[in-house]
N, C-alpha and C positions, 0 to 999 in steps of 0.2 A: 796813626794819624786819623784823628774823624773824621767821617766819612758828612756830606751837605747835613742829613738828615742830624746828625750828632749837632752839627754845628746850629741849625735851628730849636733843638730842643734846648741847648746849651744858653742862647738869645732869649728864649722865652723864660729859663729859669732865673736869668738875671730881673728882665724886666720884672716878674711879679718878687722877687727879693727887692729889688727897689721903689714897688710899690707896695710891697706890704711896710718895709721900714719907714716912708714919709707918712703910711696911715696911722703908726704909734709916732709919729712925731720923733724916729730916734736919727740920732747922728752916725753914722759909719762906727766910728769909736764907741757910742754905745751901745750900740748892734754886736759888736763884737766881745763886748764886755757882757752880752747876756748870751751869748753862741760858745762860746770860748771858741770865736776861730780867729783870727787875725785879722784888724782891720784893712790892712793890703788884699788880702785873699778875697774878703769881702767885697773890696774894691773890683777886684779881677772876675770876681762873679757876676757883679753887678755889670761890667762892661763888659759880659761876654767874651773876656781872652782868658778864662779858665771854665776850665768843667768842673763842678765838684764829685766828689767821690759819695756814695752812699751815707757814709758816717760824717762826712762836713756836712751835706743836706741833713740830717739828723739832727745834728745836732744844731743848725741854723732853728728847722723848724719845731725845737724841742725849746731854743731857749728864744724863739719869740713868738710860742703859744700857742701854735698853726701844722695841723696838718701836714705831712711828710707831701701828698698828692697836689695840695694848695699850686706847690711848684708847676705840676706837671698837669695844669689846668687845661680842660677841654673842651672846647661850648657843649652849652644847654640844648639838649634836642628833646621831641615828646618823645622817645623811644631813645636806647643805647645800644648800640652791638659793639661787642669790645673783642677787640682781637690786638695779639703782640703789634703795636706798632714799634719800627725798630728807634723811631724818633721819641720814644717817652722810655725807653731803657735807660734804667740806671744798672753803676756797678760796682763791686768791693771788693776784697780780696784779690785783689792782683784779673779780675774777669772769671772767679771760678765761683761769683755768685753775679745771678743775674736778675732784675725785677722789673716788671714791667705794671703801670698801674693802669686795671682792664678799668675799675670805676673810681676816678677822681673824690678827692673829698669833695662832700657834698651837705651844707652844712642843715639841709630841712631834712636828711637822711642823717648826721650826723657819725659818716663812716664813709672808707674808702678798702678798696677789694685790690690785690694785688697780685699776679703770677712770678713765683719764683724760681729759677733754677739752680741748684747747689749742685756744681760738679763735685767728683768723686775728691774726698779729703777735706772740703771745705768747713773751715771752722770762722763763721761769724757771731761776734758779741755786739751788744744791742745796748746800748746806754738806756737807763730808766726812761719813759715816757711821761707823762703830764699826769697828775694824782687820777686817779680813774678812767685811765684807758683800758680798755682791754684787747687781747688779741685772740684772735681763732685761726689755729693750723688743720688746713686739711691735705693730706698728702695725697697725690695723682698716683705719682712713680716713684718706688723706692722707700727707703725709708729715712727719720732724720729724728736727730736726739736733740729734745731742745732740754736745757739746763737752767733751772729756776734756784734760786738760794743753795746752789749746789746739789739738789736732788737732779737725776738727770730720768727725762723720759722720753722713752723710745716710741715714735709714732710710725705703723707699718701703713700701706694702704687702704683704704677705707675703715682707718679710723680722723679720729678727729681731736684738738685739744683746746678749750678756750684757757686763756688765766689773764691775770690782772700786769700790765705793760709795763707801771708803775717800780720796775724793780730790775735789774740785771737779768738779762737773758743772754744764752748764747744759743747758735743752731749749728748743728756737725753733721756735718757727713761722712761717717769715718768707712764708709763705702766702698766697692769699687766703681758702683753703679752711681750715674748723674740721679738724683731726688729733684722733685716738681713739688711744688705745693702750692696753695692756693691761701692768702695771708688775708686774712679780715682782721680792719683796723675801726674800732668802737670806742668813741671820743663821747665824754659826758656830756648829757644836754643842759 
């Protein structure tokens, strides 16, 4: 059961889903016809009696052009300190992936910064992103395999990987140990 703080984050990702959808002028039913989610589902996002799961947000904010973080909007301050708030946590995989977004998309920055947690076993796939996106993994703790057109590569601690979003990826943790990374998300100007 969500806990307040879930349940606020859950109100805020409806509200801005329903205010980005009246800003392209779409109907529920067309909304869902560019998300492939269900227009019910959408219904139940937009009123707050569902939560989405990582990959429904994806894919909302994949098929109407916007920022994964867009959702998980934060006011403007002259300065940021970003730390896990537990109200902007998203999750996938059953809770054995965890995200948290430390800098909101930000569109005069044009990118948004992410913390992630892959517990041990964790295998997430990532539907293509918008023609030139790109991503940057940097690993804390641990290590994680992300998998591009089937090449798989293995990123240990201090290193790093950028590649183009634009295409199937998956992330593994075939672990015993929880992996952390640090996700930077680079949207075309």
């Amino acid at each position: 059961m969500p806990d307040l703080s879930s349940f606020q984050s859950q109100v805020n990702i409806g509200q801005r889903l329903k205010e980005l959808r009246q800003q392209q002028s779409l109907s529920l039913e067309q909304a869902a016809a560019l998300c492939q989610v269900s227009k019910p589902m959408l219904s139940q996002i937009e009123r707050g009696s569902s939560i989405p799961t990582i990959t429904t947000l994806w894919k909302i904010a994949t098929g109407l052009k916007t920022p994964l973080s867009y959702f998980l909007h934060s006011p403007k301050a002259e300065f940021t300190l970003a730390s896990l708030d537990p109200a902007s946590m998203i999750t996938a995989e059953n809770e054995k992936m965890k995200a948290w977004a430390l800098f909101p998309y930000d569109p005069v920055r044009s990118h948004e910064t992410f913390f992630i947690e892959f517990e041990p076993h964790c295998h997430h796939h990532s539907p293509p992103h918008a023609k030139g996106v790109e991503e940057y993994i940097l690993p804390i703790q641990g290590s994680l395999t992300i998998i591009l057109n089937d090449q798989p590569i293995v990123l240990q601690e201090n290193q790093a990987l950028r590649f183009s979003a634009d295409q199937n990826h998956t992330y593994l943790n075939d672990s015993d140990k929880p992996c952390t990374v640090y996700n930077m998300i680079f949207y075309p100007g």
